[in-house]
N, C-alpha and C positions, 0 to 999 in steps of 0.2 A: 598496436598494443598486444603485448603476449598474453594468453588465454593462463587464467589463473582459475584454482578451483573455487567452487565458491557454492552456497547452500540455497537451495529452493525449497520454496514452501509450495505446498498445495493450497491452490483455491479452487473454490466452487466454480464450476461453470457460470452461473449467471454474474458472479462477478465479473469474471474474466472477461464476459462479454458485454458488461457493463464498460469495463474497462478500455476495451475494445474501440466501442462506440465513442465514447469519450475522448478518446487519442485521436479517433477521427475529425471528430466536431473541431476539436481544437486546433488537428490541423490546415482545414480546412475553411475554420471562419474566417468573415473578414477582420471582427475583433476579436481576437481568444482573450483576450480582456474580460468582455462578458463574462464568460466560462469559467474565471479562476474563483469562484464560489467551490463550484462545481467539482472543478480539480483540486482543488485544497480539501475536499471529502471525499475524493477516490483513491486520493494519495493516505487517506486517514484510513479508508476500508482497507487499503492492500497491506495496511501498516499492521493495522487489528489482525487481519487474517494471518500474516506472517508471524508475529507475536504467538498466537496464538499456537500457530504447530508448531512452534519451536520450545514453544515454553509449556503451555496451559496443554496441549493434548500429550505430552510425553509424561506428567505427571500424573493423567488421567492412566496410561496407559500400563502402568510402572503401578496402578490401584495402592498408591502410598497412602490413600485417604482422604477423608473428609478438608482436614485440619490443612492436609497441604495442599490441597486444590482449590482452596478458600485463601489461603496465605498468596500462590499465586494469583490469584484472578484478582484478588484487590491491589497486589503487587502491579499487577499489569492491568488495572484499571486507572491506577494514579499513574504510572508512567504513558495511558495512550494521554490522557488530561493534560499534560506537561505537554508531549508532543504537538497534542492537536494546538493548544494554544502558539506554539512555533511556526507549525506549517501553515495556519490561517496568515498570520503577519506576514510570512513572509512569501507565499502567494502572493498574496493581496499587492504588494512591491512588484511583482517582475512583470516584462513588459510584453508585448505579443511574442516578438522573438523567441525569449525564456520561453514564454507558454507551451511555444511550438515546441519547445526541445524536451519540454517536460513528457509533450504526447510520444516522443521517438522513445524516453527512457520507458515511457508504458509498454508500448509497442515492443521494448528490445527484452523487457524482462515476461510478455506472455509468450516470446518465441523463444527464450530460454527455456517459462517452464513446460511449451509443448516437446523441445528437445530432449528435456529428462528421459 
């Protein structure tokens, strides 16, 4: 597959390293079954934190104001709602397999964002 560009967000370290840990358990267990609670709310954090720099801190930064900082954040408080209720179903559906490949996609996007 050809390398296309593509936009990273910053996250906090202890996510990342939540994140981390996470990718591992799941690779590693004998069910990642168990884990897809688990996973369907690290997939919800990385989703928040990405949202958020891309949207909610450039408006911050831009000091467009109260009015629009408020417009976003509830903007993207009703869009992570919407989400999250997707990513829990459909978690909750995939198999160890899926699970396992959900930890590589974790894995493959905290080694993009250390290559930034």
């Amino acid at each position: 597959m050809d390398a296309r560009p593509h936009l990273i967000a910053e996250i906090e370290p202890e996510l990342a390293r939540a994140a981390r840990d996470l990718a591992r358990r799941l690779r590693t267990a004998e069910r990642p079954r168990e884990l897809r609670r688990e996973g369907a709310e690290m997939v919800l954090r990385l989703t928040e934190a990405g949202m958020a720099a891309y949207f909610l801190r450039p408006v911050e930064a831009l000091r467009l104001g109260v009015v629009a900082s408020g417009t976003v954040s509830v903007g993207l408080k009703s869009a992570q709602a919407g989400i999250g209720l997707f990513v829990r179903r459909l978690v909750d559906g995939l198999s160890d397999e899926q699970l396992r490949k959900v930890a590589s996609a974790i894995e493959q996007l905290l080694v993009d964002l250390e290559t930034e």
